[in-house]
C-alpha positions as a Markdown table, in Angstrom:
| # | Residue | x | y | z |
|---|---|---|---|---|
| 1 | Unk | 81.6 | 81.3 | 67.2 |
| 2 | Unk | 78.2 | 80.9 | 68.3 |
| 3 | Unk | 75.4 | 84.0 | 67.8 |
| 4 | Unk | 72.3 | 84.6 | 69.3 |
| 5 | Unk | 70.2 | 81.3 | 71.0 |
| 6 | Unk | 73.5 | 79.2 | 70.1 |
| 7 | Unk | 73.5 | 79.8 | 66.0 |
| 8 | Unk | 75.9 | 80.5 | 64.5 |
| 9 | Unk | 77.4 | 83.6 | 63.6 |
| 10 | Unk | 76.0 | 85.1 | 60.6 |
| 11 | Unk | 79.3 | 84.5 | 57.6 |
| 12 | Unk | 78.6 | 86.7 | 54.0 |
| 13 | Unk | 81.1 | 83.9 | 52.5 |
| 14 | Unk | 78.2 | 81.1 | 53.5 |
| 15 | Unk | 75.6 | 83.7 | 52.9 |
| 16 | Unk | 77.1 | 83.6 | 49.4 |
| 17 | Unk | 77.4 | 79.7 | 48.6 |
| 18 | Unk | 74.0 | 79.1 | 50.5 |
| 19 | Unk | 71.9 | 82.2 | 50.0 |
| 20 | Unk | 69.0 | 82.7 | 47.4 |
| 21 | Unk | 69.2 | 82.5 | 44.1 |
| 22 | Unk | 67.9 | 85.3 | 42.8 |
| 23 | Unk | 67.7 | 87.8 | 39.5 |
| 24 | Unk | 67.6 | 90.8 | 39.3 |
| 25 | Unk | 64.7 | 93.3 | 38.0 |
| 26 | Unk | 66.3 | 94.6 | 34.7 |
| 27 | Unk | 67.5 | 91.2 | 33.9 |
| 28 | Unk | 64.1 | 89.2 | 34.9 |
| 29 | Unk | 62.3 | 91.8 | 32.3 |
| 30 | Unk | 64.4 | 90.9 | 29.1 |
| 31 | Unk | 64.5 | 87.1 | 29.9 |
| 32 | Unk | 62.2 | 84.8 | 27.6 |
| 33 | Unk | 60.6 | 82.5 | 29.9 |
| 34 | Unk | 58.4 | 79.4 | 29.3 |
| 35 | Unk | 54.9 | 80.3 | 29.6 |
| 36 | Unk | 52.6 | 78.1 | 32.1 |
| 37 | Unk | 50.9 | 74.9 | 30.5 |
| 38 | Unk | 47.3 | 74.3 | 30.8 |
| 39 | Unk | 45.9 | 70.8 | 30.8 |
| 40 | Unk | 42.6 | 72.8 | 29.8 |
| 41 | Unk | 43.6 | 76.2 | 28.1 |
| 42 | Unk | 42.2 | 79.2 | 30.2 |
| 43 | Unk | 41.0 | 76.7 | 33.3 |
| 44 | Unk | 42.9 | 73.9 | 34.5 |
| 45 | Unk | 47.0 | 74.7 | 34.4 |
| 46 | Unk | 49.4 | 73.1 | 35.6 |
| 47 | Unk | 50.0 | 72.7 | 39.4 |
| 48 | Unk | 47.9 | 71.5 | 42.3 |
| 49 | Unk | 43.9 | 72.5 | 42.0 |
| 50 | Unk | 40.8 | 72.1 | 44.3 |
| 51 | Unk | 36.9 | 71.0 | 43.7 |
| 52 | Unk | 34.5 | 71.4 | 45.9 |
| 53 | Unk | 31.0 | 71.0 | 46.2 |
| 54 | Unk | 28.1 | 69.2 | 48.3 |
| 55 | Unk | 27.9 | 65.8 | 48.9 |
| 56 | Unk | 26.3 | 64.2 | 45.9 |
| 57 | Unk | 25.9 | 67.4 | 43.7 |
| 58 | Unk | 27.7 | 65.6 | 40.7 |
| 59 | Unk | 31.7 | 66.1 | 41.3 |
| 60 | Unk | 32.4 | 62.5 | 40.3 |
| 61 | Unk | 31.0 | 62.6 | 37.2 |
| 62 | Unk | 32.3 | 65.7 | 36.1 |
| 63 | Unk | 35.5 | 64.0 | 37.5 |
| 64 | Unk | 35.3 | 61.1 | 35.1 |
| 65 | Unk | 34.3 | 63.2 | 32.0 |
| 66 | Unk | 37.3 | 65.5 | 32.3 |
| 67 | Unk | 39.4 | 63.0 | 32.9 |
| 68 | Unk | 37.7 | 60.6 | 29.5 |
| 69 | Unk | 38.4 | 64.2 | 27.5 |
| 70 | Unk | 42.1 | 64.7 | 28.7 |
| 71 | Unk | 42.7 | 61.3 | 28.1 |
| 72 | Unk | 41.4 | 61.4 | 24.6 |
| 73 | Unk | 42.6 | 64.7 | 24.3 |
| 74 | Unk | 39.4 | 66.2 | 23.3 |
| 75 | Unk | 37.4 | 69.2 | 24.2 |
| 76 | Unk | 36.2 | 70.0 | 27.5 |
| 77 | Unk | 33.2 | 72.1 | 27.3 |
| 78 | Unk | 34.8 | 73.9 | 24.2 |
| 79 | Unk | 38.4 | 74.4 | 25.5 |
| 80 | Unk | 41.4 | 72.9 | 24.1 |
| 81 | Unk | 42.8 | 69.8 | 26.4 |
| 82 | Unk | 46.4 | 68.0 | 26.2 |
| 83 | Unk | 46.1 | 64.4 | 25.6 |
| 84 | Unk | 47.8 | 62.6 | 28.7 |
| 85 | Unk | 47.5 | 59.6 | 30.9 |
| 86 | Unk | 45.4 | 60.5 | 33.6 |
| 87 | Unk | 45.5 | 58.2 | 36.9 |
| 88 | Unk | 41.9 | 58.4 | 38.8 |
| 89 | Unk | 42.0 | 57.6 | 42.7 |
| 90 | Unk | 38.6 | 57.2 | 43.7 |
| 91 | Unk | 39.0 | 56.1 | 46.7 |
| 92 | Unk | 35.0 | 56.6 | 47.6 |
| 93 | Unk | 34.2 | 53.7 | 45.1 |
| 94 | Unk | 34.4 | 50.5 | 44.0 |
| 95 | Unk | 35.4 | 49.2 | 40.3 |
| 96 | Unk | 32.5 | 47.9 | 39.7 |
| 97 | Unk | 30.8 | 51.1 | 40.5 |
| 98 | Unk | 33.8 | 53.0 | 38.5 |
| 99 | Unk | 32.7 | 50.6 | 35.6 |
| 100 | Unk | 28.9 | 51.6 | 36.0 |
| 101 | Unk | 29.3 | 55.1 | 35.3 |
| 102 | Unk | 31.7 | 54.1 | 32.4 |
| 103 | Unk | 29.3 | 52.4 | 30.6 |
| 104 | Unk | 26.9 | 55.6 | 30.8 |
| 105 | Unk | 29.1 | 58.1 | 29.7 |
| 106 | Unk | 31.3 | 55.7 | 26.8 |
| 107 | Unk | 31.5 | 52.8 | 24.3 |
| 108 | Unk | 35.3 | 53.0 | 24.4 |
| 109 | Unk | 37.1 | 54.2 | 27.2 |
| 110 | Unk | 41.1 | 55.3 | 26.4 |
| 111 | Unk | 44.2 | 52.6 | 27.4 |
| 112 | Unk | 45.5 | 55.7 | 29.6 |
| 113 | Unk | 43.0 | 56.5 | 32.0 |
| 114 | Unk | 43.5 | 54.2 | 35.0 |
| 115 | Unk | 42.1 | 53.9 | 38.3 |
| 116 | Unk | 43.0 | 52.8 | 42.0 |
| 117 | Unk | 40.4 | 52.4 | 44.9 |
| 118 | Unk | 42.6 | 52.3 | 47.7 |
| 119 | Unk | 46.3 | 54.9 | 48.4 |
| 120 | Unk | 48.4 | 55.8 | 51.1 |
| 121 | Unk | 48.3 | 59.0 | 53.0 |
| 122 | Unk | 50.3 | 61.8 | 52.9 |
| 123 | Unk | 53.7 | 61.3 | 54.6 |
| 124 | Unk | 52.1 | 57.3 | 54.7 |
| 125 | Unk | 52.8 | 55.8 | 51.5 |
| 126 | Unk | 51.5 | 58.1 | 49.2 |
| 127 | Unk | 54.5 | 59.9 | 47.8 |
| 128 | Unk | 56.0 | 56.8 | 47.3 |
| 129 | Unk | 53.2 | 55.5 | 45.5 |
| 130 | Unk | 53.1 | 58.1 | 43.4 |
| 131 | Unk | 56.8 | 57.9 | 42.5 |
| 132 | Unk | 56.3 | 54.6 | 41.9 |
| 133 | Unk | 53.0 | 55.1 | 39.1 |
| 134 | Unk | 54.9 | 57.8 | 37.4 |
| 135 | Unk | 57.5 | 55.9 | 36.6 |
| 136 | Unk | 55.9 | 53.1 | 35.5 |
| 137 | Unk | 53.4 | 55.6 | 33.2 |
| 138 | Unk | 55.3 | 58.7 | 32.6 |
| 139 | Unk | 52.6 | 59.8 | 30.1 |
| 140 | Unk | 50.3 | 60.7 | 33.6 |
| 141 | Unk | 49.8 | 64.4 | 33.9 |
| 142 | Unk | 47.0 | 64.4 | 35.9 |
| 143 | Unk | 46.1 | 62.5 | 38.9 |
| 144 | Unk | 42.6 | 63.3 | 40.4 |
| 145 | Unk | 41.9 | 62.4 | 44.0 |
| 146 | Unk | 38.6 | 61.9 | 45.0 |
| 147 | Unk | 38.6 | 63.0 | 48.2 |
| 148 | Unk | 41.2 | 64.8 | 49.7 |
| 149 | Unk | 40.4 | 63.7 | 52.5 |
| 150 | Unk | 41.0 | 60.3 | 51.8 |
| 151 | Unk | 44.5 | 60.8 | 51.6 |
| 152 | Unk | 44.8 | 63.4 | 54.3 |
| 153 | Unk | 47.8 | 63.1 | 57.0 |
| 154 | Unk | 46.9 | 61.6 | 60.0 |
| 155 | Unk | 49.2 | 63.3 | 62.4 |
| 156 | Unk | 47.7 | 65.3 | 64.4 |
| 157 | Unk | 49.9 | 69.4 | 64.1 |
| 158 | Unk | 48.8 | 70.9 | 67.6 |
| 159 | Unk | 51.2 | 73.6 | 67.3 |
| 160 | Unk | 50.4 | 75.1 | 64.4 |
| 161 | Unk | 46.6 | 74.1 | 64.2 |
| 162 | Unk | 44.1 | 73.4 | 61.3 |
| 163 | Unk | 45.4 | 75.8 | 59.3 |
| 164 | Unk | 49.4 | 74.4 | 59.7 |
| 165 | Unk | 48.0 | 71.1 | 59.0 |
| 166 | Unk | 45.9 | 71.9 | 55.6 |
| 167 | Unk | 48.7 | 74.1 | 54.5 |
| 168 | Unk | 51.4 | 71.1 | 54.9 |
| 169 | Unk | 49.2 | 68.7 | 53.5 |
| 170 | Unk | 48.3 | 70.5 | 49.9 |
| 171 | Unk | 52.3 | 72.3 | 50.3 |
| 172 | Unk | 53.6 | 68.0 | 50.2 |
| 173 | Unk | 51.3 | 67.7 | 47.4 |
| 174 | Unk | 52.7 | 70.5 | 45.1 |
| 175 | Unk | 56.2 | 69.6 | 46.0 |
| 176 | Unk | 55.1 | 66.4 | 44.2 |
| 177 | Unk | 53.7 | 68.5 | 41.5 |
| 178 | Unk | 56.6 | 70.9 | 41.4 |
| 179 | Unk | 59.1 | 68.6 | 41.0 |
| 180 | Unk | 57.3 | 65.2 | 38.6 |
| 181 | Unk | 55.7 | 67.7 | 36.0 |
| 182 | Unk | 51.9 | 66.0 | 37.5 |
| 183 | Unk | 49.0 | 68.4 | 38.4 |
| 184 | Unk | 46.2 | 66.9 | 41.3 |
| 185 | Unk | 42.9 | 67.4 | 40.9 |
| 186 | Unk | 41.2 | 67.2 | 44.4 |
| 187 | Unk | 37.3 | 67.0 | 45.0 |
| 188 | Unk | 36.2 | 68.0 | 48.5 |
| 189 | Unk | 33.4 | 69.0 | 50.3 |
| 190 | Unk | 31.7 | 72.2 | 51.6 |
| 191 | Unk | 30.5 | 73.0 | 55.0 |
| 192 | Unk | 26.6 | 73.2 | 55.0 |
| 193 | Unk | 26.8 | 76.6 | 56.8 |
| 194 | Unk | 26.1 | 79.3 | 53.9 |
| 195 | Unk | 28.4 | 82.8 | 53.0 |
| 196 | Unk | 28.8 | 85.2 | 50.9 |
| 197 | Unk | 31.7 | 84.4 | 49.5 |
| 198 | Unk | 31.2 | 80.4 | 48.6 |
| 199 | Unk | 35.3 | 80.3 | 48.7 |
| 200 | Unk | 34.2 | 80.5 | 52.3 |
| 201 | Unk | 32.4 | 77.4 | 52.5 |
| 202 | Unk | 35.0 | 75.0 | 51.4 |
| 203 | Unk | 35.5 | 72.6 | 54.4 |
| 204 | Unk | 38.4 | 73.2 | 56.3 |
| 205 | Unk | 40.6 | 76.2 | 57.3 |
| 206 | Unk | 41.5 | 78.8 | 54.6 |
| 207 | Unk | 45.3 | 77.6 | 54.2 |
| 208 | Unk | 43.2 | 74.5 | 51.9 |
| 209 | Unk | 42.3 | 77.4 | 49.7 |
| 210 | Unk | 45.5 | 79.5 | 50.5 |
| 211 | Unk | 47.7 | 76.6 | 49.2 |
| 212 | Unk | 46.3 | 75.3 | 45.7 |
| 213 | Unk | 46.9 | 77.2 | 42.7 |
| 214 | Unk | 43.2 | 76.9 | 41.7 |
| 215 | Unk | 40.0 | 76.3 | 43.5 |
| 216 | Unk | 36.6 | 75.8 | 41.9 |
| 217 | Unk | 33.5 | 75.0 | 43.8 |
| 218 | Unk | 30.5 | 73.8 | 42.4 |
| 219 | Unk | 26.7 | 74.8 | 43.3 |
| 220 | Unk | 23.6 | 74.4 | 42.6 |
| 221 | Unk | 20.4 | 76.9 | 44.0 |
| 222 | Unk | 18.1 | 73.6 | 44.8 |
| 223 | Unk | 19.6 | 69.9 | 45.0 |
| 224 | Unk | 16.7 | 68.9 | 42.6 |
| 225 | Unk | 17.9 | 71.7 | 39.7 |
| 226 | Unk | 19.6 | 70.6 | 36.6 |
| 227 | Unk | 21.2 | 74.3 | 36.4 |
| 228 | Unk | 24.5 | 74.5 | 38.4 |
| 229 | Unk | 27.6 | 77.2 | 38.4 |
| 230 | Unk | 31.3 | 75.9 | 38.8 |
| 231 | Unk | 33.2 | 79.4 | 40.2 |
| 232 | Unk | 36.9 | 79.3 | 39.3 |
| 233 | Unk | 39.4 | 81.6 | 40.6 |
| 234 | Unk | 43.4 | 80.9 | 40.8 |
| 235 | Unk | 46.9 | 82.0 | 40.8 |
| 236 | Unk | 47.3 | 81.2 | 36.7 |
| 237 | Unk | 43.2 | 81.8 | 35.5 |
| 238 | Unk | 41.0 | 84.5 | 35.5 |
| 239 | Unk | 38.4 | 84.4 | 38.0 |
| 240 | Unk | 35.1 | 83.2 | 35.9 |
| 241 | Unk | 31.8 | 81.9 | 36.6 |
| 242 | Unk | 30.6 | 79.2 | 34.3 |
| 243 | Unk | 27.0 | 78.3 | 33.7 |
| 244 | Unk | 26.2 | 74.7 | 33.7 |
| 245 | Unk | 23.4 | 72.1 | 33.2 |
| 246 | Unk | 23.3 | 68.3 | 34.7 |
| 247 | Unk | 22.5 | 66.3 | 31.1 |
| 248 | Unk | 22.8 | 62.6 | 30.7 |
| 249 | Unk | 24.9 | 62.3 | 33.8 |
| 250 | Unk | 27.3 | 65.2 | 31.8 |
| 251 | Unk | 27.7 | 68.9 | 33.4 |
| 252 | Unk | 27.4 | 70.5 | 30.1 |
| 253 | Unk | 28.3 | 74.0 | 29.4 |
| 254 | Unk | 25.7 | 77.1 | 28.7 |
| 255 | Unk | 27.7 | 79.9 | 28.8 |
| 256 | Unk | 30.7 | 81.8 | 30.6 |
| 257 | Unk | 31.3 | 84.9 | 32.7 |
| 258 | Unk | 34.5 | 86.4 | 33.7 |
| 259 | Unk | 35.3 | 88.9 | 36.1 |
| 260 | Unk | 34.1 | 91.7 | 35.1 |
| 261 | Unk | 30.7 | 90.5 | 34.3 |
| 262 | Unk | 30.4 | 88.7 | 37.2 |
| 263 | Unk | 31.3 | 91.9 | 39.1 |
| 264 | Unk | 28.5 | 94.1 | 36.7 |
| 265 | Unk | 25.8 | 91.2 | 37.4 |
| 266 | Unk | 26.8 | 91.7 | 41.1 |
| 267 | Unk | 26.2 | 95.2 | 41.1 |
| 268 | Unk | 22.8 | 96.0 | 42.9 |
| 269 | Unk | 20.5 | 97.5 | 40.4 |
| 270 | Unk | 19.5 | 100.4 | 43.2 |
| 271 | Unk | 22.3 | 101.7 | 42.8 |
| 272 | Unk | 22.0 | 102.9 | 39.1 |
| 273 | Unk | 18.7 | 104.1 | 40.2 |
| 274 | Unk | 20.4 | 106.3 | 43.0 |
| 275 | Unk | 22.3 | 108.0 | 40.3 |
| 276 | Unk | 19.2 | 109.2 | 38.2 |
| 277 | Unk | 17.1 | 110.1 | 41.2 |
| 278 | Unk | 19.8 | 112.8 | 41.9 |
| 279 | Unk | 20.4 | 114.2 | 38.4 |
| 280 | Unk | 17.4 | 117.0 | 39.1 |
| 281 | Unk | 18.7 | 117.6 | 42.6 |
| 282 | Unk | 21.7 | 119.2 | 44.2 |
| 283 | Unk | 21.0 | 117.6 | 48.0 |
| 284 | Unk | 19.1 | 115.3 | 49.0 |
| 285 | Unk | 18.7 | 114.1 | 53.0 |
| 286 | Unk | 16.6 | 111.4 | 54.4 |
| 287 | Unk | 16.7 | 108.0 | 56.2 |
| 288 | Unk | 17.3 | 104.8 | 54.1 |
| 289 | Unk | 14.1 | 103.8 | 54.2 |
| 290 | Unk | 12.9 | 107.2 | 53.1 |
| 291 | Unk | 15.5 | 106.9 | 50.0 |
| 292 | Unk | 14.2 | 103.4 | 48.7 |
| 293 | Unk | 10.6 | 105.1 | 48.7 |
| 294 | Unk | 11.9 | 107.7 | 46.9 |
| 295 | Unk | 14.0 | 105.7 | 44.3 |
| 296 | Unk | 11.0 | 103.4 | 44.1 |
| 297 | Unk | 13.4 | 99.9 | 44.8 |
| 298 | Unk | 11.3 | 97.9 | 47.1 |
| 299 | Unk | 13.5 | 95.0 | 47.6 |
| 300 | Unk | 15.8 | 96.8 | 48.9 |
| 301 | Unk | 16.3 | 96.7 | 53.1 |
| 302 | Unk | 17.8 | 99.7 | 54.9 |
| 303 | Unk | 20.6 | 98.0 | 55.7 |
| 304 | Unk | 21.4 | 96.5 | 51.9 |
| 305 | Unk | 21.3 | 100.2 | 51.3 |
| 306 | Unk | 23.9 | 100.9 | 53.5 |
| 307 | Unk | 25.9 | 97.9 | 52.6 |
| 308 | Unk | 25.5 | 98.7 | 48.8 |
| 309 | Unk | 26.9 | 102.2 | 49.1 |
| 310 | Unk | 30.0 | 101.4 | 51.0 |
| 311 | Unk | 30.9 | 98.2 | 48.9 |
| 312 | Unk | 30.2 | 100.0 | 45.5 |
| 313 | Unk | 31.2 | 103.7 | 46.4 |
| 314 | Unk | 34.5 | 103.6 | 44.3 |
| 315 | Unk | 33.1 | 101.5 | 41.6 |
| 316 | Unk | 30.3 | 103.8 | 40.7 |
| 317 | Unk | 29.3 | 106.5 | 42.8 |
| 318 | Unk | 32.6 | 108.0 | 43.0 |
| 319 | Unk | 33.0 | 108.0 | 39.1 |
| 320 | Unk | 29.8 | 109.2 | 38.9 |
| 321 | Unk | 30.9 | 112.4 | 41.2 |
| 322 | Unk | 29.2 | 111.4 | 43.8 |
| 323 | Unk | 30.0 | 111.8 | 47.7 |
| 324 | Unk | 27.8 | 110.6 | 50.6 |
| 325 | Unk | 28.0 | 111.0 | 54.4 |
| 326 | Unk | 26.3 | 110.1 | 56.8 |
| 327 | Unk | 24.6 | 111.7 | 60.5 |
| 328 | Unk | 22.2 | 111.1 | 63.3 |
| 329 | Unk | 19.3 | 113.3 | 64.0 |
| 330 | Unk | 17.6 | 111.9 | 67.0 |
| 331 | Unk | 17.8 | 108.6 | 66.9 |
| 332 | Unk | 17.4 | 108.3 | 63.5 |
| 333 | Unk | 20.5 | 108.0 | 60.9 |
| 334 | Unk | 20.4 | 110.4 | 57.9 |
| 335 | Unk | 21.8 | 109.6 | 54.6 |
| 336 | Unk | 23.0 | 112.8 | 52.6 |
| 337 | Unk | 23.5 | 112.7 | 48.6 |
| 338 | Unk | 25.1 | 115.8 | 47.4 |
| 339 | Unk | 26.4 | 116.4 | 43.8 |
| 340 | Unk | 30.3 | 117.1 | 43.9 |
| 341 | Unk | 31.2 | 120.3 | 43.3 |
| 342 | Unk | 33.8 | 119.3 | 40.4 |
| 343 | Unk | 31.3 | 117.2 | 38.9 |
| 344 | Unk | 30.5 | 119.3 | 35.6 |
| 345 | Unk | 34.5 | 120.0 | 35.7 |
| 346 | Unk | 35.7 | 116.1 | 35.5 |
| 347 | Unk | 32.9 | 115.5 | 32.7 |
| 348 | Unk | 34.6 | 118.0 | 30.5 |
| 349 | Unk | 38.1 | 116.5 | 31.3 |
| 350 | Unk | 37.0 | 113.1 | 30.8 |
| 351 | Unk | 35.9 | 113.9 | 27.2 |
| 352 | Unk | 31.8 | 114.0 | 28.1 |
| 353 | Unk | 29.7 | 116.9 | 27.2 |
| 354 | Unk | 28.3 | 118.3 | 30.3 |
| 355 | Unk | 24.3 | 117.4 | 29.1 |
| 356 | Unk | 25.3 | 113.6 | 28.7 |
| 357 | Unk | 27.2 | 113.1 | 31.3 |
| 358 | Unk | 26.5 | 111.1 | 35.0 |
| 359 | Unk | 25.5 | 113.8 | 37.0 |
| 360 | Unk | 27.5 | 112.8 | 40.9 |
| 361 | Unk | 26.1 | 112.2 | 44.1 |
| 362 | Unk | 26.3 | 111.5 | 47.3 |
| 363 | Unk | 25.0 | 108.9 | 49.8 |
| 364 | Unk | 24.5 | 107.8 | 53.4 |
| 365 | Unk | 22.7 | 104.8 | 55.0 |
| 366 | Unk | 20.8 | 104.0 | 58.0 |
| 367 | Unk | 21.8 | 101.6 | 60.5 |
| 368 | Unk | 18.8 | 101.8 | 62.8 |
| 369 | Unk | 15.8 | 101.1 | 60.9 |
| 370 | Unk | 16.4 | 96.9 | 60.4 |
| 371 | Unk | 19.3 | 96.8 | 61.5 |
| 372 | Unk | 33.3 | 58.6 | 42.6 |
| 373 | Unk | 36.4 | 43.6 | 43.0 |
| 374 | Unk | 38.0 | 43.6 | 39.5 |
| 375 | Unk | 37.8 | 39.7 | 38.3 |
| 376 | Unk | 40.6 | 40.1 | 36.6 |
| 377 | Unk | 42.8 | 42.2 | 35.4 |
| 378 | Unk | 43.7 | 44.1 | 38.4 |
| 379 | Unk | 46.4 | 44.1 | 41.3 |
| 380 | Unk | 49.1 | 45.3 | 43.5 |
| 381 | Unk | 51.3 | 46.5 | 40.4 |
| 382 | Unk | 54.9 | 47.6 | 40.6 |
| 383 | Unk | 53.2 | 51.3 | 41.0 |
| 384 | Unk | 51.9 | 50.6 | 44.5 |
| 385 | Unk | 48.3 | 51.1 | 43.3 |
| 386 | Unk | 45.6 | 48.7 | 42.9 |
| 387 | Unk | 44.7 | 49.6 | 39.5 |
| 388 | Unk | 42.7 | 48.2 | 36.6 |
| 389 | Unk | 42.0 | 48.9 | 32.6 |
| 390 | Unk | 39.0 | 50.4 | 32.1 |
| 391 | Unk | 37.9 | 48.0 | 29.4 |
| 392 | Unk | 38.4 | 45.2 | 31.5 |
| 393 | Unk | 35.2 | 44.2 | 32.7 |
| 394 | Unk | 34.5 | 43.6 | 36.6 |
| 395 | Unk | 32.0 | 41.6 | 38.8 |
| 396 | Unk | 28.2 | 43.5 | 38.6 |
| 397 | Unk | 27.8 | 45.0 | 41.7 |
| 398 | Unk | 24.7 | 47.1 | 42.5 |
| 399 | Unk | 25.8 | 50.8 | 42.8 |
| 400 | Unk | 24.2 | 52.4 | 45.6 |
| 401 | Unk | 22.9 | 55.7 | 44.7 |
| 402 | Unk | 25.3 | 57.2 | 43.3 |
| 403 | Unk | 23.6 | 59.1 | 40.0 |
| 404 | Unk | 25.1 | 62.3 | 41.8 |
| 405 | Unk | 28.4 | 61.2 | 43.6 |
């Protein structure tokens, strides 16, 4: 018997042989369960991950040095790796390029680090190659891509969009992932336009991001700085900021924030300074340009003010007992701080003597006043991927420019 638009009925009897498999809470909570692996404990686990970062920033060195470490099964920038075969598509370069920046970073490069310059596309080849490599080298536990776009789908998804067609394109990927035991490591691009949030400026529609497990971008304030910061945020990892520096063609590591710290660094100084100007006072009313005079913060603009109060109100104000509002006089907008009346009451109950504690206040903007040719060695291998040893030597080529690829 047919149901609604010509389905079938709903049946509980093939609801039951075909339905979810599922668990339930109380049994889930007492069930020991592998933990996740991590190719690099606390930053790269297992699963499908993205890199991004300006053209010729340094993605493909960092690229080959993780994927030296993991082969060796060294330390990456102080973290434990798991020694593995790692394949290397970069499909940006040629081997004799690949060989070039060998022969900067090592003397002796591992047996189980191979590379391929040229793969099929999603849905085109690719799986299939893939299938094809892992079998052959069933130590590989990491294959990086270098680009993604490289081995993008061609077909073009006019239903669903950009964002249907990123999403299917990194969802094929960890299928493969899900079900060989391999993680991908894939190095894209960002869109020039700045934002806030540098997530944001990955290039592409947000199911890219949506989909991986991780995404890191990498960034530097000026193209001709040595200093760069690789953000890392993901399904598995802590969101974490980490501190590099561009040395002999290595990204070496300087130091490490996590979330918290890159949340307290974020935190606009002003707003610490808000908090003192009203421990004398019980109200305070005035513009936001009147309230950076009389908190003495000159960089800040009206409109930051405004912005700063609204993002940070729970995180500090609040706790601090302090409320804010807002009203127009005129044509002017008033901000009003006003201690909270159960201020002195929540210091007591929060274990704080009355004399040391935060004293609370409230604030209130203004909008108006600124407002990556072998000679031998190489070849189409049972894997489906031209690949070569890396001691094997190649033919010199010049490499064009590439001290940054």
């Amino acid at each position: 018997m047919n149901g609604l638009n010509g389905m079938d009925a709903y049946d509980p009897r093939i609801a039951w042989r075909e339905g979810f498999e599922s668990i339930d809470a109380a049994t889930l909570l007492d069930k020991p369960l592998p933990k996740g692996k991590f190719l690099v404990n606390g930053l790269i686990p297992q699963g499908v991950h993205l890199i991004s970062g300006s053209a010729k920033i340094g993605k493909s060195w960092l690229m080959l040095d993780l994927a030296l470490k993991l082969a060796a099964g060294e330390p990456f920038w102080g973290m434990e790796t798991v020694k593995c075969g790692v394949l290397y598509l970069s499909l940006e370069d040629t081997l004799a390029r690949i060989q070039s920046r060998l022969m900067k970073l090592t003397d002796e490069a591992p047996s189980n680090l191979r590379f391929a310059v040229t793969a099929g596309t999603i849905g085109n080849g690719l799986d299939t190659e893939i299938g094809s490599y892992l079998h052959t080298y069933p130590d590989t536990k990491l294959i990086i891509i270098d680009t993604l776009q490289k081995i993008r789908s061609q077909k073009n998804n006019a239903s669903g969009g950009m964002y249907a067609s990123d999403y299917e394109d990194i969802s094929a990927l960890k299928q493969i992932s899900a079900s060989s035991g391999v993680s991908f490591l894939l190095v894209h691009h960002l869109r020039k336009q700045k934002d806030s949030d540098v997530f944001n400026q990955v290039s592409g529609s947000s199911g890219i991001t949506g989909a991986v497990d991780t995404s890191f971008v990498l960034m530097k304030d000026k193209r001709e700085s040595e200093m760069g910061i690789l953000v890392a945020t993901g399904r598995d990892i802590e969101m974490q900021q980490i501190v590099l520096r561009f040395e002999n063609l290595r990204w070496v590591f300087v130091e490490r924030n996590d979330s918290s710290e890159m949340m307290r660094e974020k935190e606009p100084p002003f707003l610490m300074e808000l908090v003192k100007f009203m421990r004398d006072k019980t109200e305070w009313t005035g513009t936001a340009t009147e309230l950076i005079q009389a908190t003495g913060d000159p960089i800040m603009s009206p409109v930051a003010v405004k912005n700063a109060i609204v993002e940070y109100y729970n995180d500090i104000l609040k706790p601090a007992g302090i409320e804010f509002e807002t009203h127009r006089k005129n044509s002017a907008r008033l901000i009003t701080l006003r201690k909270s009346d159960a201020s002195d009451a929540g210091d007591d109950q929060n274990g704080m003597h009355p004399d040391n504690a935060v004293t609370p206040v409230t604030a209130v903007t203004d909008l108006c006043e600124s407002d990556l040719t072998a000679t031998r060695g190489s070849g189409l291998t049972s894997t489906g991927f031209v690949c070569t040893n890396p001691l094997v030597r190649v033919s010199p080529e010049t490499p064009g420019g590439d001290a940054h690829d």
